[in-house]
Structure formats: C-alpha cells, structure tokens
GUTILO-861977 format. One record per residue (C-alpha): x, y, z. Coordinates in pm, 1 decimal. Example, Ala and Ser with C-alpha at 12.3 -4.5 7.8 and 13.67 -1.06 7.14 Angstrom:
BEGIN
<rec u="1230.0" v="-450.0" w="780.0"/>
<rec u="1367.0" v="-106.0" w="714.0"/>
//
This chain:
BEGIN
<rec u="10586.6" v="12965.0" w="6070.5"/>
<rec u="10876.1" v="13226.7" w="6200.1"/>
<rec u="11026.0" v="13248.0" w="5833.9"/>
<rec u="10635.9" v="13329.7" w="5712.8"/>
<rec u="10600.1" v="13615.4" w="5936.9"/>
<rec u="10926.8" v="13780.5" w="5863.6"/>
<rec u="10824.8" v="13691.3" w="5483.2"/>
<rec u="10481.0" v="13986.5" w="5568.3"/>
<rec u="10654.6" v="14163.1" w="5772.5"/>
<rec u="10918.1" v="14229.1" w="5504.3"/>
<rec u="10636.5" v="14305.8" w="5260.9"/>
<rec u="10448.6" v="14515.3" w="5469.1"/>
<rec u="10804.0" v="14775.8" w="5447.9"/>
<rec u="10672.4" v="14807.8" w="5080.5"/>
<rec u="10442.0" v="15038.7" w="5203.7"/>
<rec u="10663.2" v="15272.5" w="5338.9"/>
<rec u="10892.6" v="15247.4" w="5056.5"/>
<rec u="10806.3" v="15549.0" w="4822.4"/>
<rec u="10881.9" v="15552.8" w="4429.8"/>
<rec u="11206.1" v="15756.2" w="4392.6"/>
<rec u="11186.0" v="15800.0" w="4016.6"/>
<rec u="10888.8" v="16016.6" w="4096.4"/>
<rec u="11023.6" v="16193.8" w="4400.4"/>
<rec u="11343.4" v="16301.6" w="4143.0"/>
<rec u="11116.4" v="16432.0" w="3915.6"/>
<rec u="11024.6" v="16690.1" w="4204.4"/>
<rec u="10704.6" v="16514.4" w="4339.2"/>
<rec u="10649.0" v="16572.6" w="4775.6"/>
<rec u="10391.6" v="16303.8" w="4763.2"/>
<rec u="10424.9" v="15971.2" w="4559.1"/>
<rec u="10314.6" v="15613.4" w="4543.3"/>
<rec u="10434.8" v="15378.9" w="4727.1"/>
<rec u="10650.2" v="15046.5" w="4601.5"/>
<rec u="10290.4" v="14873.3" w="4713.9"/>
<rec u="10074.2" v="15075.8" w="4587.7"/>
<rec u="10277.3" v="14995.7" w="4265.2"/>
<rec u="10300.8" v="14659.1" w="4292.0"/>
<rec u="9902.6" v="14613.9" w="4365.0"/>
<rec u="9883.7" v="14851.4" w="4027.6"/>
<rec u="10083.7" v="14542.4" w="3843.7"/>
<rec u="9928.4" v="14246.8" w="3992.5"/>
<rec u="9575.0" v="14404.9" w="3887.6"/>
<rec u="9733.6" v="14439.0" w="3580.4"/>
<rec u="9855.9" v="14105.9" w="3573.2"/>
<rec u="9508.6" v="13969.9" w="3676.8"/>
<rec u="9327.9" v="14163.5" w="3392.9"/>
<rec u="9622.8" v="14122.3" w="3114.2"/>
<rec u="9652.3" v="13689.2" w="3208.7"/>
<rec u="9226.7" v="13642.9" w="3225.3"/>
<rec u="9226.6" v="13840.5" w="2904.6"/>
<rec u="9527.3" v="13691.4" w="2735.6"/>
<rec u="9375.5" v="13282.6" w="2851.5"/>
<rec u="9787.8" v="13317.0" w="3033.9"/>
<rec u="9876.3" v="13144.1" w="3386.2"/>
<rec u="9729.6" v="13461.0" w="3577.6"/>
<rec u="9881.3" v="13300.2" w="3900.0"/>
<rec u="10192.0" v="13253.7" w="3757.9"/>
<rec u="10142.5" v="13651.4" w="3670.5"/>
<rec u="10015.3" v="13768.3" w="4008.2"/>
<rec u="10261.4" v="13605.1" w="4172.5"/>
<rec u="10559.2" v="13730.0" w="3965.2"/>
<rec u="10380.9" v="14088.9" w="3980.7"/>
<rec u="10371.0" v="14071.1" w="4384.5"/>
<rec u="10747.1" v="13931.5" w="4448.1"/>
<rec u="10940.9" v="14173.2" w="4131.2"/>
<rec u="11038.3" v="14466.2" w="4361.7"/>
<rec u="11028.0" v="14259.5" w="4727.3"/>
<rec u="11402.7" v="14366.4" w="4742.4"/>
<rec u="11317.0" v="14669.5" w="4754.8"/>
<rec u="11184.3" v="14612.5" w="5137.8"/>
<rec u="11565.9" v="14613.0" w="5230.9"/>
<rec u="11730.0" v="14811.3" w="4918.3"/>
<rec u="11489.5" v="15069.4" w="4892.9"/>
<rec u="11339.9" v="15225.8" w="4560.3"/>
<rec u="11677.7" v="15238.1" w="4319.0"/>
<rec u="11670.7" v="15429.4" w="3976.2"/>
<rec u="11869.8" v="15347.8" w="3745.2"/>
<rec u="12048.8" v="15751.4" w="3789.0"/>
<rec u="12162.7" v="15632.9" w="4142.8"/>
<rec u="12393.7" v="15332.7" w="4025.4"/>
<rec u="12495.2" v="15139.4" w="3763.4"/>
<rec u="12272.7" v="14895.2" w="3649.9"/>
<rec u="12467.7" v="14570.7" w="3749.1"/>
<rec u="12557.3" v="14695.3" w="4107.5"/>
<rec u="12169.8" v="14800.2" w="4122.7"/>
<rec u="12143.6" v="14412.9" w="4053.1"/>
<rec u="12333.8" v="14251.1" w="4252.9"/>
<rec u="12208.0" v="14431.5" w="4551.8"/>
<rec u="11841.2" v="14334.6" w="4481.6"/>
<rec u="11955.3" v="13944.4" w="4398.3"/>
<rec u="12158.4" v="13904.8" w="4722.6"/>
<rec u="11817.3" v="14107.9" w="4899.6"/>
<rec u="11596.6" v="13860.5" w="4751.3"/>
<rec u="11821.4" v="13565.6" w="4798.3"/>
<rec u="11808.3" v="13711.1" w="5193.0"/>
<rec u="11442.4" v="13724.6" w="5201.5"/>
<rec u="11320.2" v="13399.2" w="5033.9"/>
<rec u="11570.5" v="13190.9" w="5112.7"/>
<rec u="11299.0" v="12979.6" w="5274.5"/>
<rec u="11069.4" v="12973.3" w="4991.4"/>
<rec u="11201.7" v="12814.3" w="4717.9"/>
<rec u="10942.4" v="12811.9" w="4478.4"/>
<rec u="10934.1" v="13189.9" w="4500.7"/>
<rec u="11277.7" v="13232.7" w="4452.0"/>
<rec u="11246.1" v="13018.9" w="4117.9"/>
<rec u="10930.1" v="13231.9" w="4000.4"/>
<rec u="11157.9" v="13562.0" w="4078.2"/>
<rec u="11435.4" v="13402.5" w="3872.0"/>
<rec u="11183.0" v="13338.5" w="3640.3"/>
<rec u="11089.9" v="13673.9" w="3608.3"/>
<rec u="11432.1" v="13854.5" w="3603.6"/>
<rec u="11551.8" v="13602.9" w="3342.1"/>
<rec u="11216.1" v="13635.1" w="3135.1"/>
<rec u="11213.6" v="13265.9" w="3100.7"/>
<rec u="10856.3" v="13237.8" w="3043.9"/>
<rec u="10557.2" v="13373.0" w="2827.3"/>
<rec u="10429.4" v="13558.6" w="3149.2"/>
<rec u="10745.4" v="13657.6" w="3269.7"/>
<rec u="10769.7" v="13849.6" w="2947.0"/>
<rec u="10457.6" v="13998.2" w="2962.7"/>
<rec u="10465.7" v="14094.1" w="3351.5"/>
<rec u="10784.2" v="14253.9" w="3238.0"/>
<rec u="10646.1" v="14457.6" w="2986.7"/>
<rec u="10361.3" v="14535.4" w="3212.2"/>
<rec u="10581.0" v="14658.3" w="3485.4"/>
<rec u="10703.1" v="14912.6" w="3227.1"/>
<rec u="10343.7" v="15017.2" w="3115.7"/>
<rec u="10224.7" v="15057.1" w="3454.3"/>
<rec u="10459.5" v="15333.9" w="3527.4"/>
<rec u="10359.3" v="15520.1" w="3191.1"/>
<rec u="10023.1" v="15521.5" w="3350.1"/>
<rec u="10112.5" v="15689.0" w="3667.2"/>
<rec u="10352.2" v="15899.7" w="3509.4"/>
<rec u="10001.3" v="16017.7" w="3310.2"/>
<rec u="9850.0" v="16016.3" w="3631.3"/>
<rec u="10076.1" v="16273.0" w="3755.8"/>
<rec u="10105.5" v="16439.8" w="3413.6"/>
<rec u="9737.4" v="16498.6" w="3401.4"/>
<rec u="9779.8" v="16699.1" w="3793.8"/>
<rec u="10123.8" v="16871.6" w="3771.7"/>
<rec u="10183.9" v="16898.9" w="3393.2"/>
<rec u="10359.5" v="16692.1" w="3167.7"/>
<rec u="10699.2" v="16859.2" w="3093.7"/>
<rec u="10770.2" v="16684.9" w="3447.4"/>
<rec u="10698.0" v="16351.2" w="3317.0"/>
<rec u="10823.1" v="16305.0" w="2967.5"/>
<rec u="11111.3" v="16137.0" w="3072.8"/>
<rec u="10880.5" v="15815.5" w="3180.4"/>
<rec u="10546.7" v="15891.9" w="2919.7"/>
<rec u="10853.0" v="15808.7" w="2671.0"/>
<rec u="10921.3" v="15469.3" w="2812.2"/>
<rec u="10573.5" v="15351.6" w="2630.8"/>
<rec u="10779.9" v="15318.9" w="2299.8"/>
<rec u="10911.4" v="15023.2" w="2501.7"/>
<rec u="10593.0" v="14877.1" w="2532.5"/>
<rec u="10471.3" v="14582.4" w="2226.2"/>
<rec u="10174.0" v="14441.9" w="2355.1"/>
<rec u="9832.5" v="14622.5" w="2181.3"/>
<rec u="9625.0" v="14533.2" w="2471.0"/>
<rec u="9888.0" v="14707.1" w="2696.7"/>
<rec u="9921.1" v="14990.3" w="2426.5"/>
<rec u="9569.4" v="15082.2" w="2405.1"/>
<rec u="9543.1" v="15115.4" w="2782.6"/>
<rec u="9854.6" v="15327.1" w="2796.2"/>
<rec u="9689.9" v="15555.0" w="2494.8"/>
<rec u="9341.8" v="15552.0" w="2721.0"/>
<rec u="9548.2" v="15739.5" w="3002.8"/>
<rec u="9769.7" v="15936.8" w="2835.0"/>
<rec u="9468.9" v="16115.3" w="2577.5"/>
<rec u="9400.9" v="16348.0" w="2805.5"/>
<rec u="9742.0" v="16520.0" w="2767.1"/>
<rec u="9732.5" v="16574.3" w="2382.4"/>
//
C-alpha cells in the first residue's frame, strides 16, 4: 500500500509542475503538466469511444506519458538534447513505477508506439498542445504562438484535424 501512496503523491507534483514551453514563449500564468494531461486523457476518452479503440488502454497511456515529469520537471526540447531529455525521464519513470509493472509496460508501450493507441495518444499529445497554444493565441495574440499552432502539420488523424481547425478558426 506504501508504494501506492508515493505512486499519488508523485502525481499529485503534476499539479505544481507548470508547462515551460508556454512560460518561454513569455506567458506569467500557464497550465499545469495536469491540467495537460486531464486535456489528453479527455481526449483519449473521446478520440478511443469514437474511433471503437481500447479507450483504457488510451486513458491510461494519456495519464502516465509525462509522470516523469513529477521529478524532471517540464523539459523542452530548447533546454537539452533530445536523448539526454530521454534518458532522464526513462530512469524517472523507471524510479517511480518500479512497483507497477504493468504501467511501466503501457509507458514503454507508449514511448515505443508499439500499438494502434499508442500511436494515436501520441499524435493526440501533439494536437492537444495546438489547442492550447490557440487557446492562448485567441487571449495574447498569435505571433506568440506560431511556433506550436505549426506543430498541427504534424498531426494525420481527420478527427484530430478537424478539432484542431475548430480552435484555431478564430485566429484567421
């Protein structure tokens, strides 16, 4: 039961981690990792029901993808090269579910985009920050934001597309 309560309790940091991708872009006040990650597991919810994919498989992936975060903090890929970046967060992760195995294999999962949904959760991780960065477009101007509204080219999937295009209208 001990490893289960350090397992919240390292989650619950999440919610003091804020989004530095946002913060270099010259934001005071941004999301939080968690507010993020609830932003993909909805995502994942609505994308897997929609999609007839393993939604728990999704939500799941969604809610562990940036748990190292709780001891590396909020990275961007400007701080650090991306393979240092990575090994941090794998020896974090390694750290924090070393007692849950199945987690561990569903983060592996993900990282390696071994799967169908680990693909898509992937991609959806991407789109979910193209919305925000609209979000924040829409309040503070977009010249700020380009940077990330770009990073929908990246983005394949219609369903994701159109929602991305939904949020982003506003700004033409």
């Amino acid at each position: 039961m001990e490893e289960i309560a350090e397992l919240v309790k390292n989650a619950m940091v999440l919610k003091r981690v804020e989004r530095s991708g946002w913060k270099r872009a010259g934001m005071a006040k941004v999301e939080s990792v968690a507010e993020h990650t609830f932003m993909l597991a909805f995502l994942a919810m609505v994308m897997g029901d929609t999609l007839k994919m393993d939604v728990e498989k999704m939500m799941k992936m969604a809610l562990l993808h940036d748990l190292a975060e709780a001891i590396t903090g909020d990275i961007t890929p400007h701080e650090m090269e991306k393979e240092i970046k990575q090994e941090m967060e794998n020896k974090a992760m390694e750290k924090l579910l070393e007692n849950f195995e199945d987690y561990r294999n569903l983060w592996h999962e993900f990282m390696d985009g071994g799967s169908i949904e680990a693909r898509m959760v992937r991609e959806m991780d991407k789109a979910e920050m193209v919305i925000q960065a609209g979000e924040y477009a829409r309040e503070y101007g977009v010249e700020k934001f380009m940077e990330f509204i770009e990073e929908r080219n990246k983005v394949e999937n219609p369903l994701l597309l159109f929602i991305i295009n939904h949020f982003l209208e506003p700004l033409r």
